[in-house]
SEMILUM-758466 format. One record per atom (N, C-alpha, C): x negated, y negated, z negated; atom name; residue in one letter. Coordinates in nm, 2 decimals. Atoms other than C-alpha are relative to their C-alpha. Last residue first. Layout:
east / north / up / name / resn
X / Y / Z / CA / A
...
***
This chain:
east / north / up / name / resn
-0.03 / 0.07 / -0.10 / N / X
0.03 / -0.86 / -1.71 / CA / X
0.14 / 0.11 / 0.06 / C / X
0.10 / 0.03 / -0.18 / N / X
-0.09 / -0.76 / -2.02 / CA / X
0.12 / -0.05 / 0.09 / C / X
-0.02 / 0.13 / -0.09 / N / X
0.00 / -0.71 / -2.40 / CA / X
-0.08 / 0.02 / 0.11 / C / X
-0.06 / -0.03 / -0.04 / N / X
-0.09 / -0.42 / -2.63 / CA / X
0.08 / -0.05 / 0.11 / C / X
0.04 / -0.16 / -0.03 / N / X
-0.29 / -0.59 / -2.83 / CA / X
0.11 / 0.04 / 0.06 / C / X
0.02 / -0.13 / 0.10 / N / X
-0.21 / -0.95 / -2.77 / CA / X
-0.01 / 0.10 / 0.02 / C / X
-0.11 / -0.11 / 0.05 / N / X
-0.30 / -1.13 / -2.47 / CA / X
0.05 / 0.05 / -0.08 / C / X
0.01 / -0.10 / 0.10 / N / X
-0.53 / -1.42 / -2.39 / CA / X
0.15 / 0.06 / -0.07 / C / X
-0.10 / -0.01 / 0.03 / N / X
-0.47 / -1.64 / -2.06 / CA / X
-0.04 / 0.08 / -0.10 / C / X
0.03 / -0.11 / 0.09 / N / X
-0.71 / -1.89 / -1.99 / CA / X
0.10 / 0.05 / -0.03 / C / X
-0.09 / -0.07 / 0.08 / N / X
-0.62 / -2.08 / -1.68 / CA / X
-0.01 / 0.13 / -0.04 / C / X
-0.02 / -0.14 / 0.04 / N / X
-0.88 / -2.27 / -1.52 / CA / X
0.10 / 0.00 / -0.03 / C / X
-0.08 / -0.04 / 0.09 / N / X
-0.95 / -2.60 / -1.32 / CA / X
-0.03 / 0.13 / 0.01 / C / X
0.01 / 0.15 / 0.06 / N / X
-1.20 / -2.77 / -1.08 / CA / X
0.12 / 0.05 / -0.11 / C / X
-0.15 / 0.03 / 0.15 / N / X
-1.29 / -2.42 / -0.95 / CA / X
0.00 / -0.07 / 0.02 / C / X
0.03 / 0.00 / 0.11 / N / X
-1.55 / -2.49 / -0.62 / CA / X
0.08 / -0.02 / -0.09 / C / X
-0.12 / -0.04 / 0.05 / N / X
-1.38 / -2.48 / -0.29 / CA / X
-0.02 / 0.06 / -0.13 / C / X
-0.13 / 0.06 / -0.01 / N / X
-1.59 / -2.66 / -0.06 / CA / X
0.13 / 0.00 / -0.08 / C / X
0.04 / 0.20 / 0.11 / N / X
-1.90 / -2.53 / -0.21 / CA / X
0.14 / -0.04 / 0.02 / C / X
0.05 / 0.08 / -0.07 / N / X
-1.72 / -2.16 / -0.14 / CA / X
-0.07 / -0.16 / -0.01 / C / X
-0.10 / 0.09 / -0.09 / N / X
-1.65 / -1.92 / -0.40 / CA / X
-0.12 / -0.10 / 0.11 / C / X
-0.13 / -0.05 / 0.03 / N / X
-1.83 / -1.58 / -0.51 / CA / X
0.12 / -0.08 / 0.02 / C / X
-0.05 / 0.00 / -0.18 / N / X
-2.16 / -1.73 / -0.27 / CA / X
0.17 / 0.06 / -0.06 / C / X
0.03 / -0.11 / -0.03 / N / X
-2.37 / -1.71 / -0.59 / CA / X
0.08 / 0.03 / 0.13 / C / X
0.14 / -0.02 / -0.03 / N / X
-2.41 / -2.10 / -0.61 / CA / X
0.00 / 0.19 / 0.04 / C / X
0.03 / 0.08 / -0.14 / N / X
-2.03 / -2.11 / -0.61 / CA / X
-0.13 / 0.03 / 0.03 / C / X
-0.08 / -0.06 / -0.08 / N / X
-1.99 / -1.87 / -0.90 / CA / X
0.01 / -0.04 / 0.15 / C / X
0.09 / -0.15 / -0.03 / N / X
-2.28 / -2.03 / -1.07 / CA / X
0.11 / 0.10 / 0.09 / C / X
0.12 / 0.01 / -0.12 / N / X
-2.13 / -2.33 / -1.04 / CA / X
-0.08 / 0.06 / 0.06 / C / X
-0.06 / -0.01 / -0.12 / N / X
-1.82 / -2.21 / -1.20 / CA / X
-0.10 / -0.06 / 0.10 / C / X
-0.06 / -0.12 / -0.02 / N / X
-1.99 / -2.08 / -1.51 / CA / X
0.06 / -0.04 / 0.18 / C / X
0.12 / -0.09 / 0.00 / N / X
-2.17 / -2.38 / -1.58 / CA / X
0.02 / 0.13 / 0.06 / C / X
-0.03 / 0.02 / -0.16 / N / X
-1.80 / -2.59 / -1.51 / CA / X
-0.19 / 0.06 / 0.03 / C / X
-0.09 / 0.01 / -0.12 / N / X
-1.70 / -2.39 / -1.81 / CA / X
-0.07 / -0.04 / 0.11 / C / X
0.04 / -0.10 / -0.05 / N / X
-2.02 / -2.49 / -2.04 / CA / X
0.07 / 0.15 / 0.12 / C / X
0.14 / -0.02 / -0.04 / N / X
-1.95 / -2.82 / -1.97 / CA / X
-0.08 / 0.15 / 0.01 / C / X
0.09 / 0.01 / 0.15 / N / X
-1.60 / -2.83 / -2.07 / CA / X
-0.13 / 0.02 / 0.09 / C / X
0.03 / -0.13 / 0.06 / N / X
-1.41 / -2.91 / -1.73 / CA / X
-0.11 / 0.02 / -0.14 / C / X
0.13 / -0.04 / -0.02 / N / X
-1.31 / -3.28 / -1.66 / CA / X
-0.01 / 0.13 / -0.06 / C / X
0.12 / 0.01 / 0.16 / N / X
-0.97 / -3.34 / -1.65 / CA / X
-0.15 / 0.03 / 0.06 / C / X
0.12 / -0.07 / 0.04 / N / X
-0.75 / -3.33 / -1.32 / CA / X
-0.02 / -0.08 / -0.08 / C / X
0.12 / 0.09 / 0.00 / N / X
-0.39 / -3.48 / -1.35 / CA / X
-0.16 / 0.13 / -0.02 / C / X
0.09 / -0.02 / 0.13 / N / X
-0.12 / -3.21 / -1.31 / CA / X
-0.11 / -0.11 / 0.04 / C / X
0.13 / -0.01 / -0.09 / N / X
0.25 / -3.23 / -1.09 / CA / X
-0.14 / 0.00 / -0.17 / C / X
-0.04 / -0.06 / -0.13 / N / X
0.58 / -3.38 / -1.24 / CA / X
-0.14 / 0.01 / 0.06 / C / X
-0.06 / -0.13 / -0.01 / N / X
0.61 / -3.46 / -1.62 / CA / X
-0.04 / 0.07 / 0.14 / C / X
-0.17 / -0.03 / -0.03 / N / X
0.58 / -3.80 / -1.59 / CA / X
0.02 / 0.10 / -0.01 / C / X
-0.11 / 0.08 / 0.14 / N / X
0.26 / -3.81 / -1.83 / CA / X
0.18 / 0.01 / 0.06 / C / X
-0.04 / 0.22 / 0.00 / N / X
0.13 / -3.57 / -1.58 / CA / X
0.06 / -0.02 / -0.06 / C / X
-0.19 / 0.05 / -0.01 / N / X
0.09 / -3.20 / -1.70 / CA / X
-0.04 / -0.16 / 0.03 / C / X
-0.10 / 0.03 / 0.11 / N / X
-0.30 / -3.14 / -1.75 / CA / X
0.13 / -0.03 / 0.06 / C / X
-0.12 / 0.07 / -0.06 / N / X
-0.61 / -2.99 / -1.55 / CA / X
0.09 / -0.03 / -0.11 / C / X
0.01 / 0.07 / -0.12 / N / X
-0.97 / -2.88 / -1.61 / CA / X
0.15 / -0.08 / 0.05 / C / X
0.10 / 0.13 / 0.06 / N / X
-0.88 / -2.67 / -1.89 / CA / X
-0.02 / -0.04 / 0.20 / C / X
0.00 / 0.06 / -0.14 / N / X
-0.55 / -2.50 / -1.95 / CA / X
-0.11 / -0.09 / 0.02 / C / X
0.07 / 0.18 / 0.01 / N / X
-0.53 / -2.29 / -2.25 / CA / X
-0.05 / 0.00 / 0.17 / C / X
0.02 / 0.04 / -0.11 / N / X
-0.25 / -2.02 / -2.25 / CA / X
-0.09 / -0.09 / -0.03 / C / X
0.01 / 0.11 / 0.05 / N / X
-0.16 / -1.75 / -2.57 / CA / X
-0.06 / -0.08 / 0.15 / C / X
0.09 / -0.01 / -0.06 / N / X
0.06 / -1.43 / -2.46 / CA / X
-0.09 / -0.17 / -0.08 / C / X
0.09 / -0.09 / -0.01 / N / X
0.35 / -1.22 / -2.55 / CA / X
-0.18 / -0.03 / 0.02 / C / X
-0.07 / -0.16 / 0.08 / N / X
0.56 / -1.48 / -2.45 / CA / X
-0.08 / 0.10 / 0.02 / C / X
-0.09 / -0.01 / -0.07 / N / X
0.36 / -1.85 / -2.44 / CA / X
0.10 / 0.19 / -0.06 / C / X
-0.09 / -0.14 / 0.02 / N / X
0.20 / -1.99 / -2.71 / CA / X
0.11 / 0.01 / 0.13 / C / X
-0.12 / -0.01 / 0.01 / N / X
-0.02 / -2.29 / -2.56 / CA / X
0.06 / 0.10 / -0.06 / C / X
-0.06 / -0.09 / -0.03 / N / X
-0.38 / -2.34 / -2.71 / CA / X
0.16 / 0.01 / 0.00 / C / X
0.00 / -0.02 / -0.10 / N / X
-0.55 / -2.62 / -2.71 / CA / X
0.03 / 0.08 / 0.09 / C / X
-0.08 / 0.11 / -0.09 / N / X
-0.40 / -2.78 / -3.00 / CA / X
-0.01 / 0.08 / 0.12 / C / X
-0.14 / -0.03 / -0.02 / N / X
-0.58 / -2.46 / -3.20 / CA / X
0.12 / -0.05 / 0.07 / C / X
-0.02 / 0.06 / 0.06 / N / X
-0.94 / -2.63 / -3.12 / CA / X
0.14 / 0.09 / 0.06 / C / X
-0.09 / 0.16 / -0.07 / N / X
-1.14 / -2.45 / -2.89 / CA / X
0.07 / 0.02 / -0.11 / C / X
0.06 / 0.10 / 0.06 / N / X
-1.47 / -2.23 / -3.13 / CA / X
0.12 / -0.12 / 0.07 / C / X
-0.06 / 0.01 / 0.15 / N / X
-1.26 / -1.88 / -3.03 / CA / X
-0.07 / -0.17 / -0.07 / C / X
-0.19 / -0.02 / -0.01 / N / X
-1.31 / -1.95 / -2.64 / CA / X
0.05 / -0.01 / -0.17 / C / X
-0.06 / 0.16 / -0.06 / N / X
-1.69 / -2.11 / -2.69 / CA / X
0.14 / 0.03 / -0.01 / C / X
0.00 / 0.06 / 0.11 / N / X
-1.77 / -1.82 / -2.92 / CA / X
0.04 / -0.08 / 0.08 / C / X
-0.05 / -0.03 / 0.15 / N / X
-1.67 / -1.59 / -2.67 / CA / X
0.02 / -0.08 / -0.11 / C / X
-0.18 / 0.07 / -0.07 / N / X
-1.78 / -1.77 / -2.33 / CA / X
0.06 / 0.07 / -0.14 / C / X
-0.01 / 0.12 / 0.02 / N / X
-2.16 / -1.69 / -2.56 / CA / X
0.15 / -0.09 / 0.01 / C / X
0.00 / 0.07 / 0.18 / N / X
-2.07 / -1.37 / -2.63 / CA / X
-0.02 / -0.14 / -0.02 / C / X
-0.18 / -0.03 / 0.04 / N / X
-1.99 / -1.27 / -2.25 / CA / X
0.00 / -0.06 / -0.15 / C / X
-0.13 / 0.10 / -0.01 / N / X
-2.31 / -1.48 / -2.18 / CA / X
0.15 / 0.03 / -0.02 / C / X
0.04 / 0.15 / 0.07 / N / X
-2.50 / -1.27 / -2.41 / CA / X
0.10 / -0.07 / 0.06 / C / X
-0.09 / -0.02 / 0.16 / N / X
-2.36 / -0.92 / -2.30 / CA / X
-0.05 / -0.15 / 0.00 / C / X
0.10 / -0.08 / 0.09 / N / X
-2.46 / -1.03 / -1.90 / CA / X
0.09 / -0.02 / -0.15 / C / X
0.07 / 0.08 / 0.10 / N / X
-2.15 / -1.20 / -1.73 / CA / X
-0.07 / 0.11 / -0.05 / C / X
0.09 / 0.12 / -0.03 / N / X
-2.06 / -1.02 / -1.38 / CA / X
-0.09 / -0.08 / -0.10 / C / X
0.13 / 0.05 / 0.00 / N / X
-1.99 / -0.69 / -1.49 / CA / X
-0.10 / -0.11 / 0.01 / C / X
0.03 / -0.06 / 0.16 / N / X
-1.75 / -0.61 / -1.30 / CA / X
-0.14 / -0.01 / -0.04 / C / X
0.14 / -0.04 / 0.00 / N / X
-1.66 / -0.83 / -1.02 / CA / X
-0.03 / 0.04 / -0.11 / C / X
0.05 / 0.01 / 0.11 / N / X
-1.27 / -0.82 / -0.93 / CA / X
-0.18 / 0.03 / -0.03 / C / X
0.07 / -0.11 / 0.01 / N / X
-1.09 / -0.92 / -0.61 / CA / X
-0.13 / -0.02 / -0.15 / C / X
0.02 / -0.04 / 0.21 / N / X
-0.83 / -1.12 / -0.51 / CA / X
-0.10 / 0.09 / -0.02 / C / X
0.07 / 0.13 / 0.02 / N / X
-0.89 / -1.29 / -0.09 / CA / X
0.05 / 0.01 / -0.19 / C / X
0.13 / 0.01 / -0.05 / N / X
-0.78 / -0.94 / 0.07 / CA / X
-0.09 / -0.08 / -0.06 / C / X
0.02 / 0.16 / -0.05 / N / X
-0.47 / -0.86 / -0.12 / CA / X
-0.12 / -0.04 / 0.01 / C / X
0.11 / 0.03 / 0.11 / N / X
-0.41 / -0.48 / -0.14 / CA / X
0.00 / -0.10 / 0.08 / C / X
0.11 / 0.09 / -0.05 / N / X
-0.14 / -0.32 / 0.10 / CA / X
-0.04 / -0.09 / -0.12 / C / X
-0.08 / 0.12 / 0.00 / N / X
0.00 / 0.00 / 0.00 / CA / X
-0.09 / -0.12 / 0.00 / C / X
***
């Protein structure tokens, strides 16, 4: 059945350290910056809700965030052109997924 050509998973990509490091940086954000959604918690970085409600203002990405996406660009896993400029962190509870 047909598989979507432009999703695709790299295992393995962060060495143990930098998995521990994006670790402490995810448990070290500030409880605000986490949504509750169902089943699930959301932080949104690089972008925000416009004050009117309608559409998202870019932000600036945390620094060690937009370290992670440059290296994703520098390694050819996106395009220069088409470098992140936002995320969306989703963390699950046990038993929780998609």
């Amino acid at each position: 059945m047909g598989g979507i050509d432009s999703v695709y998973y790299v295992p393995e990509y962060l060495s143990e350290a930098e998995e521990a490091q994006v670790g402490a940086q995810l448990r070290a954000s500030p409880e605000a910056m986490w949504q509750p959604m169902r089943g699930r918690r959301v932080q949104e970085c690089g972008s925000a809700m416009a004050a009117h409600g309608r559409g998202l203002e870019l932000q600036q990405l945390p620094p060690w965030m937009a370290r992670v996406c440059e290296r994703l660009v520098r390694e050819h896993v996106f395009p220069r052109a088409m470098v992140p400029n936002s995320i969306s962190l989703n963390e699950y509870s046990p038993l929780e997924g998609i």
